[in-house]
C-alpha positions as CSV (number, residue, x, y, z in Angstrom):
1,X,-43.0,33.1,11.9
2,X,-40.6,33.9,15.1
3,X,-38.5,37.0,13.9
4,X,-35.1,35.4,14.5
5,X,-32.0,38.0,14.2
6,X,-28.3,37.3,13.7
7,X,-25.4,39.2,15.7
8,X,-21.9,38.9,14.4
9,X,-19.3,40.6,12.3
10,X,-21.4,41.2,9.1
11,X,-18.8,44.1,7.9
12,X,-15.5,43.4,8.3
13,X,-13.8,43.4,4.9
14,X,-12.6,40.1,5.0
15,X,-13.3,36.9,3.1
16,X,-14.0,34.6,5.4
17,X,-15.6,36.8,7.9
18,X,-18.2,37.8,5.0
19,X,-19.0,34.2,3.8
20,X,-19.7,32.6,7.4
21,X,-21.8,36.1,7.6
22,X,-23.4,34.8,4.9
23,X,-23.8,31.2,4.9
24,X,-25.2,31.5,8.5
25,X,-28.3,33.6,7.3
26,X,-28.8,31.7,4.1
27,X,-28.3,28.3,5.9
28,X,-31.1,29.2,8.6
29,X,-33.1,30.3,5.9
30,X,-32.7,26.9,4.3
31,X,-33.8,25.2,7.7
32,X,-37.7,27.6,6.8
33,X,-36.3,30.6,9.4
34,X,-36.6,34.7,8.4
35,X,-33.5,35.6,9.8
36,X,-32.0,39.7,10.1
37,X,-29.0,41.0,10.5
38,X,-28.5,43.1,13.3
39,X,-26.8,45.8,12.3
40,X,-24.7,47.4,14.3
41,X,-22.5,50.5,13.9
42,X,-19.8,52.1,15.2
43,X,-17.0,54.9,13.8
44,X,-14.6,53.7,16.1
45,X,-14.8,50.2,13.8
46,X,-15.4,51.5,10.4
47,X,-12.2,53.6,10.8
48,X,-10.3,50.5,12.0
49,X,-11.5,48.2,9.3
50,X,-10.9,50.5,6.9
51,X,-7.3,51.2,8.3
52,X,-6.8,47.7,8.2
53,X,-8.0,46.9,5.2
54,X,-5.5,49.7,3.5
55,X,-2.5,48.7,5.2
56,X,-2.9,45.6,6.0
57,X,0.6,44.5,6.8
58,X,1.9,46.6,9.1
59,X,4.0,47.8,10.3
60,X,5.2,47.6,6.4
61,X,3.5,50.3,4.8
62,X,1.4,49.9,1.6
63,X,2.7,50.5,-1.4
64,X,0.8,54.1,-3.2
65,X,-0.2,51.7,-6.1
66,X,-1.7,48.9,-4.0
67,X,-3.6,51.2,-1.7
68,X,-6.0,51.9,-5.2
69,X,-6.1,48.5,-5.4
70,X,-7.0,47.7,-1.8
71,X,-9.8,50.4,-2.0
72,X,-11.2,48.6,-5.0
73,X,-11.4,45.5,-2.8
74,X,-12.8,47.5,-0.4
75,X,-15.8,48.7,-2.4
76,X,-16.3,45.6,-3.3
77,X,-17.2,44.0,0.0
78,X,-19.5,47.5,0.6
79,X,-21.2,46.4,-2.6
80,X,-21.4,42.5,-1.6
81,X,-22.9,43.7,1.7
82,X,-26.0,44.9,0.3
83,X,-27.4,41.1,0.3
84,X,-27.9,40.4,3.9
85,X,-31.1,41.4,5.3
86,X,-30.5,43.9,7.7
87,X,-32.4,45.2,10.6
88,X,-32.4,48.5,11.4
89,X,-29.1,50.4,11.7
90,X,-28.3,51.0,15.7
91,X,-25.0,52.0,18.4
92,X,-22.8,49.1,18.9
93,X,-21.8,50.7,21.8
94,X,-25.5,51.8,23.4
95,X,-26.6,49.7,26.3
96,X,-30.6,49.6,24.4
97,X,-31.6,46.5,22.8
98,X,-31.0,47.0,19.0
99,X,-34.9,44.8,18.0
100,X,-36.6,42.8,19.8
101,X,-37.0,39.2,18.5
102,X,-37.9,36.1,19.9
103,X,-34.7,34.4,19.3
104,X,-31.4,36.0,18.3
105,X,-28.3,33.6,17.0
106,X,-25.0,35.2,18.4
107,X,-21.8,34.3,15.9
108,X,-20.3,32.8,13.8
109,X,-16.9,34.3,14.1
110,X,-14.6,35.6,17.2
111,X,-17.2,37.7,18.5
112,X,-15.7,36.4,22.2
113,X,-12.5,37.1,21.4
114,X,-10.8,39.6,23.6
115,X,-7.9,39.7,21.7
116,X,-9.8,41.1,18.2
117,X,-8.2,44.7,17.9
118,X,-11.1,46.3,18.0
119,X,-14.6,44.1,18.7
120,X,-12.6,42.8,21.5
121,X,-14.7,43.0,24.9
122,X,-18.0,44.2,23.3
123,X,-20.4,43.7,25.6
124,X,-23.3,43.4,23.0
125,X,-21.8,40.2,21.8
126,X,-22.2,38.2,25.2
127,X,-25.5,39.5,24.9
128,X,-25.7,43.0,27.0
129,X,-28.5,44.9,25.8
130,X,-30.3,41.9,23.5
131,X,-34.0,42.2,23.8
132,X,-35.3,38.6,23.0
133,X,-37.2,35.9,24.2
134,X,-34.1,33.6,23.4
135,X,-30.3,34.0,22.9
136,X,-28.1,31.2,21.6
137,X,-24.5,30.7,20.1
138,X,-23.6,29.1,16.7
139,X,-20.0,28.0,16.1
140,X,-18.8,31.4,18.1
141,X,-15.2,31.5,19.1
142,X,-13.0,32.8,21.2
143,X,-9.9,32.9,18.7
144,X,-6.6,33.6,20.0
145,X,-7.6,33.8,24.0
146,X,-6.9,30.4,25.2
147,X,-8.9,28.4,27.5
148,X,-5.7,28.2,30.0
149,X,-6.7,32.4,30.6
150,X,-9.8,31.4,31.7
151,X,-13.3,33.4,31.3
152,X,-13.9,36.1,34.4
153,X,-17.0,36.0,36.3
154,X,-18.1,39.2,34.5
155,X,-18.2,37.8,31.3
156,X,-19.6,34.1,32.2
157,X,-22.7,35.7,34.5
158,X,-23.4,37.3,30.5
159,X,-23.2,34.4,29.2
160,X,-25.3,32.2,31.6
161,X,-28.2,34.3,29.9
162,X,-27.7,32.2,26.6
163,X,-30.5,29.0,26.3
164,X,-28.1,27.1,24.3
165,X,-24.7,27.5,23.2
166,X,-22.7,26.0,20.5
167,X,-18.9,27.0,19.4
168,X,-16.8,25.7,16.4
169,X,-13.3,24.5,18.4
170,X,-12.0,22.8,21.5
171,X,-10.2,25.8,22.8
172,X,-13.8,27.6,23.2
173,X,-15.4,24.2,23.8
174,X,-13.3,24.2,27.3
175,X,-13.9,27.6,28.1
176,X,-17.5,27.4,28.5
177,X,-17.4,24.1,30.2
178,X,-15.0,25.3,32.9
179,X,-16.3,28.7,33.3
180,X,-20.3,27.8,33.0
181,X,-20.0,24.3,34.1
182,X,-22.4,23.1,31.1
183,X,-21.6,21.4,27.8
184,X,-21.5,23.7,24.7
185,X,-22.2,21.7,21.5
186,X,-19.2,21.5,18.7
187,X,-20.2,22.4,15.7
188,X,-18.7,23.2,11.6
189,X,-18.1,27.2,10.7
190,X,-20.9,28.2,8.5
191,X,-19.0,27.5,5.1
192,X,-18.6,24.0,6.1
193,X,-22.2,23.3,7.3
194,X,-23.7,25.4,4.1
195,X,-21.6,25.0,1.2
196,X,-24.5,25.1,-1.2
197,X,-24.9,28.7,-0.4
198,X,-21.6,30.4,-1.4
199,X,-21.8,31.6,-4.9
200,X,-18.7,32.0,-7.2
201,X,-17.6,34.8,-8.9
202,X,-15.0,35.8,-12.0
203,X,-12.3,34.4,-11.8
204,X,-9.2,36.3,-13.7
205,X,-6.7,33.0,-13.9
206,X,-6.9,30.0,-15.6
207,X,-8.3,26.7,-13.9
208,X,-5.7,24.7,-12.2
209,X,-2.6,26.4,-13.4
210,X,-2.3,28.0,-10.1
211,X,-1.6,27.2,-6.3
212,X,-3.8,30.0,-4.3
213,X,-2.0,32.2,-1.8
214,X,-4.1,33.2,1.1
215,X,-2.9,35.1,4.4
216,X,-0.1,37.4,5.1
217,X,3.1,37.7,6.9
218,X,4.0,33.6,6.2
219,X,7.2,32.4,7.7
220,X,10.2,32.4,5.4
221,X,10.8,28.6,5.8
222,X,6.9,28.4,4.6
223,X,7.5,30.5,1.3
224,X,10.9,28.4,0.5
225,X,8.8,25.3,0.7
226,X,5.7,26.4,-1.4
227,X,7.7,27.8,-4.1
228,X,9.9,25.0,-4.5
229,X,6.4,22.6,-4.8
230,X,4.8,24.9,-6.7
231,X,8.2,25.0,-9.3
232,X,8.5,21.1,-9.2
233,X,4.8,21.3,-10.8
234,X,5.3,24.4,-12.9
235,X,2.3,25.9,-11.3
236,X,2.4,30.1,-10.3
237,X,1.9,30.9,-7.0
238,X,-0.7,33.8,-6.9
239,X,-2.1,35.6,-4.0
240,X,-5.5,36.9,-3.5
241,X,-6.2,39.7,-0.8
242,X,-2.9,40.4,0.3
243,X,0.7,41.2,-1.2
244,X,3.0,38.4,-0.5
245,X,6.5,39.3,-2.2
246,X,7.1,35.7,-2.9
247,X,4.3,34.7,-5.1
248,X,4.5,34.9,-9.0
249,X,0.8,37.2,-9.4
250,X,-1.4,39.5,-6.9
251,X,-5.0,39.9,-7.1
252,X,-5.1,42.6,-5.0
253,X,-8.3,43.4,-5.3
254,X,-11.0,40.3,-5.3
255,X,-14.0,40.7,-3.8
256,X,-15.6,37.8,-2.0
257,X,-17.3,36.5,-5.0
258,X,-14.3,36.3,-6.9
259,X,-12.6,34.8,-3.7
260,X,-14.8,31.8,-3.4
261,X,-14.0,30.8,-7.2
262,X,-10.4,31.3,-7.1
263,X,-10.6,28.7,-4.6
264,X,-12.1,26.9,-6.1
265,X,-10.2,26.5,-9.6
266,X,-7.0,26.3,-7.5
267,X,-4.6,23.3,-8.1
268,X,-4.1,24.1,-4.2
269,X,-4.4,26.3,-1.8
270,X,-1.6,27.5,1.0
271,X,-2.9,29.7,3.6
272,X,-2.1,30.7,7.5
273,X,-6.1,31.9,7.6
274,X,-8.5,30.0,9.0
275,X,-10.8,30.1,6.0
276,X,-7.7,29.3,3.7
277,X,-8.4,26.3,5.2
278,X,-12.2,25.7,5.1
279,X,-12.8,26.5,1.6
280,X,-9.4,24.5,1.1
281,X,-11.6,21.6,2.7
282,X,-15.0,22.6,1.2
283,X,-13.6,22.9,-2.2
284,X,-11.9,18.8,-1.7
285,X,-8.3,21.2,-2.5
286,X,-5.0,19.7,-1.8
287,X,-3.5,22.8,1.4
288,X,-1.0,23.2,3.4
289,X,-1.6,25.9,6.7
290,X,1.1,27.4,8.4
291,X,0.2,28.5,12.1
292,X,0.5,32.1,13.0
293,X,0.0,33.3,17.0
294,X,-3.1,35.0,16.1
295,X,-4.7,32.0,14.6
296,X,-3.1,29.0,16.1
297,X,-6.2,28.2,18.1
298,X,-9.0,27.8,15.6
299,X,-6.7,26.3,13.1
300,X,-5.3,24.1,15.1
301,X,-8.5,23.0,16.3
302,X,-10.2,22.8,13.2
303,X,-7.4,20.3,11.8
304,X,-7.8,18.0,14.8
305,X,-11.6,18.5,14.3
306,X,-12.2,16.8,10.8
307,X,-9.0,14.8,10.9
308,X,-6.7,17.2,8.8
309,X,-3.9,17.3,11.4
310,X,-1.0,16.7,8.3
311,X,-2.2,19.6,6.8
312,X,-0.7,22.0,9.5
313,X,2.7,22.0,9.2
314,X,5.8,23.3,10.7
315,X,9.7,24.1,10.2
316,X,10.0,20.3,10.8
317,X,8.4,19.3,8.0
318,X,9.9,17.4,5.2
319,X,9.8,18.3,1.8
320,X,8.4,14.5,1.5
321,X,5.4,15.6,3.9
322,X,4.7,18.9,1.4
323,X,4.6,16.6,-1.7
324,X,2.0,14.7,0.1
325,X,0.0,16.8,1.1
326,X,-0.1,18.8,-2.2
327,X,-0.3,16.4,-4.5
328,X,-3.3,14.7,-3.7
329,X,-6.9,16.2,-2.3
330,X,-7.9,15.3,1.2
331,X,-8.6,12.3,2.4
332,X,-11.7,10.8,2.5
333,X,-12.1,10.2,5.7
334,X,-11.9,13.8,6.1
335,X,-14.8,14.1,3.9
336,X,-17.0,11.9,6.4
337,X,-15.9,13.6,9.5
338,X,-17.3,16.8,7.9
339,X,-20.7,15.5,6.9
340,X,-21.1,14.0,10.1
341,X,-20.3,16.8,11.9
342,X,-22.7,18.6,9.1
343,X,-25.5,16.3,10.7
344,X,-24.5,17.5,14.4
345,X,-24.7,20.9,13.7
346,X,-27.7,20.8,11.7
347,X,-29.5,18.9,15.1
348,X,-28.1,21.5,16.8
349,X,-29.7,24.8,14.5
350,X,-33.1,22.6,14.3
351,X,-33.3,22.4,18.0
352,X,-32.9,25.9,19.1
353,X,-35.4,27.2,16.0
């Protein structure tokens, strides 16, 4: 059996950065593979995930009672993290290879991103220092950089090294393609392509008397809107993760378990995350997204992807266009788009094992 390690962002504490962790390494183990997690460390991170993770809406600081809360949360993901296989612990930041294996599967996530506040520019993740007989993509990103920046030589000579390369929206799509002149394949983010692996936890609210809150820092036009649905239906708004003023409950402190089934028992789900979205989609819930700067990219190009485009909204949108959208699940149509895309990517994974 090929040892076969993963690079990506396997501790941020963050939901959706944990699940694709997650699904990725159960999904290739699904497809016969042995994958590890390459584990990679650094102090610099830990102190900025950990920062970020306490106050995470700054410049607002956190209230005293909801940093106890946030640190729960915290502990946790450290708990959760215990269930990925993981190589042996090395220097993000060394220029030595970390294992050597015969292949090694760089992403999901934004691990090109350059504008990530703190794995931005890591060298290791356009493969500097990877000791393997193969390296290849699955549904990477480069998140908030858009292709119209363009990709310097530096980083696309790194990237030539990589036998195949796949990435899960059209902004990093045309990045590749102009910088590298070759195709890179368009695939689903791990939760999409390997639902069957994400386990629910305990949830603390009762099934479908709820519209779940995911994301931070919404617009004020957004909150108006959601509250004024989510009254219409006598439904509470309540927000995992993240204090949002305007909800009716905080849960503060769910882990990722208990993320994935408050999700799920949702009535609906609004969000200005990315995986708001996904496990919106994977879970069949009626969403709305609002864009943020940070995340317009992959959310934007995720809607156009499977065909959710009404589901992104904006300031323009009528209160008509929020009943519609969170009255009724998604369309089916969306639910084809995403198992044939489930097929592509699946070609793609069984190729480059």
């Amino acid at each position: 059996m090929a040892k076969l390690g993963v690079l990506t962002f396997h501790s941020c504490i963050n939901y959706g950065s944990f699940w694709q962790a997650l699904c990725l390494v159960q999904g290739l183990r699904s497809l016969g593979a042995k994958p590890v997690v390459l584990d990679h460390r650094s102090e610099r991170v830990s102190r900025a995930e950990w920062r970020c993770a306490l106050q995470p809406l700054l410049p607002a600081r956190t209230a005293r009672p909801d940093i106890s809360l946030y640190a729960l949360k915290i502990r946790k993901f450290l708990r959760a993290f215990a269930s990925f296989p993981l190589s042996s612990a090395f220097a993000l930041d060394e220029p030595f290879a970390p294992e050597d294996c015969d292949l090694i599967v760089v992403g999901s996530d934004e691990v090109w991103n350059f504008r990530h506040p703190w794995y931005g520019g890591v060298p290791l993740f356009y493969g500097e220092g990877l000791s393997a007989k193969r390296i290849v993509s699955y549904a990477a990103t480069f998140g908030s950089h858009p292709a119209a920046n363009g990709l310097e030589s530096f980083w696309a000579d790194k990237l030539r090294r990589f036998h195949a390369i796949s990435v899960r929206d059209e902004n990093s799509r045309t990045i590749i393609e102009r910088a590298l002149g070759r195709k890179a394949a368009l695939v689903l983010d791990p939760c999409l392509q390997f639902p069957e692996t994400i386990t629910t936890g305990r949830n603390v609210f009762d099934p479908r008397t709820y519209i779940a809150i995911y994301g931070h820092s919404f617009p004020s036009w957004f909150q108006q809107e959601a509250r004024r649905w989510a009254a219409s239906r006598s439904l509470r708004l309540v927000s995992i993760g993240y204090r949002n003023e305007w909800a009716d409950e905080q849960w503060l402190d769910g882990g990722p378990y208990e993320f994935a089934g408050f999700i799920a028992e949702a009535e609906a789900v609004v969000t200005n995350f990315f995986h708001g979205c996904v496990f919106a989609l994977l879970n069949a819930k009626p969403f709305a997204c609002a864009l943020s700067d940070y995340r317009s990219n992959k959310i934007r190009d995720l809607a156009h992807l499977v065909g959710a485009q009404r589901h992104v909204v904006s300031q323009k949108t009528s209160q008509a266009g929020y009943d519609a959208i969170l009255d009724e699940i998604p369309d089916k149509a969306i639910a084809d788009r995403i198992a044939e895309l489930r097929r592509q990517s699946r070609n793609y994974l069984t190729d480059v094992l």
